[in-house]
Each structure stands twice: as C-alpha cells, then as structure tokens.
C-alpha positions in Angstrom: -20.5 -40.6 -31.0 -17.5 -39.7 -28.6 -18.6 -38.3 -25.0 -15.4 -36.7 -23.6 -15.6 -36.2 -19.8 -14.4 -32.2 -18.9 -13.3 -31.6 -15.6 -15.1 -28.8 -13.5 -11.6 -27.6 -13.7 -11.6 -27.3 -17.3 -14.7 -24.9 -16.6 -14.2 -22.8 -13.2 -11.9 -20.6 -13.1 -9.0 -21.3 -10.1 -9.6 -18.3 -8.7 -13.5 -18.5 -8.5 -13.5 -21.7 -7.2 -10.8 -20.6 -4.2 -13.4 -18.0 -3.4 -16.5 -20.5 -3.2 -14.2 -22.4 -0.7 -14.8 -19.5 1.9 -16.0 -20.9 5.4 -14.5 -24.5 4.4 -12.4 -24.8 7.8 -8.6 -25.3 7.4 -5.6 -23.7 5.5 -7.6 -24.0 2.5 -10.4 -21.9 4.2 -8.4 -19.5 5.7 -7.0 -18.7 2.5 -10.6 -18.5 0.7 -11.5 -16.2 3.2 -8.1 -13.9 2.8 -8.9 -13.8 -0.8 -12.7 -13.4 -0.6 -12.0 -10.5 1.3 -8.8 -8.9 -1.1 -10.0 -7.2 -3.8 -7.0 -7.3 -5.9 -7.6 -11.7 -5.9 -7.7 -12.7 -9.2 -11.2 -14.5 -9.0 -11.4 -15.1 -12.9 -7.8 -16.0 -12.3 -5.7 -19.5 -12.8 -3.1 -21.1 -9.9 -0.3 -19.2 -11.5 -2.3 -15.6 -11.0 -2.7 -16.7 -7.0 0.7 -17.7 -6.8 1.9 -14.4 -8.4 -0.9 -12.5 -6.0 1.0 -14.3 -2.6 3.9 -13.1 -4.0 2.7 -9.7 -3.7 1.2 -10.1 -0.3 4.7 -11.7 1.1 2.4 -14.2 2.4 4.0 -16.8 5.1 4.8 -20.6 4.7 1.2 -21.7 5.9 -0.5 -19.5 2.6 1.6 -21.2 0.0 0.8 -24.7 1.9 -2.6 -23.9 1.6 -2.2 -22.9 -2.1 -0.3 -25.8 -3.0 -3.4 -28.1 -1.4 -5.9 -26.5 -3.0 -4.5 -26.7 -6.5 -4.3 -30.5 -6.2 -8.2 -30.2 -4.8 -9.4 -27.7 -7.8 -7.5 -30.2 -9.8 -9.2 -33.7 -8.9 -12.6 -32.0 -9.6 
C-alpha cells in the first residue's frame, strides 16, 4: 500500500485560503482583509489569479510583499 502525503495546498484553493487569513495581524492580514472585502477576489482562485487581481487594483509595494509571503505560507501547508 503507498500512502502519499497531499498538501492542504494541493486542496484549498489560494484564494480561499487568503480569505480565511482575515484578522491574522500583519501584511498578510491586511491583505486578507482587502480581499475579504473586494468582491471581484478570486476566492476559488490560485497565486497567479491574485497577482493578476493586484494588477488591477495598482496595488502599492507593501500588497505584493504581502502576496509574495503568503504564497510561500499557503505553500508550506
């Protein structure tokens, strides 16, 4: 029998999981909250759907910092 071990990420979508970070503290927080909030956030959405809604939003240096720690957070899960 081979177990194989799946990552949350593997199973939550990027976007969904941003949006559970709401009220975390922080850049990542800030940015849960900002997308919690936006309607056009692409909760069943990966990393390249945020970046591509940032893009949109002309969001400042501090956003795609944010981004940028969260994907390697959503991606050690």
């Amino acid at each position: 029998m081979i177990i194989e071990e799946i990552s949350a990420a593997a199973v939550i979508p990027f976007g969904t999981w941003l949006v559970a970070q709401q009220g975390r503290g922080g850049f990542i927080g800030g940015l849960a909250d900002a997308a919690a909030e936006d309607r056009t956030f692409p909760r069943a959405g990966d990393v390249e759907d945020a970046r591509k809604w940032l893009q949109r939003r002309m969001a400042s240096g501090d956003d795609w910092e944010a981004l940028e720690d969260a994907e390697l957070d959503y991606l050690s899960l």
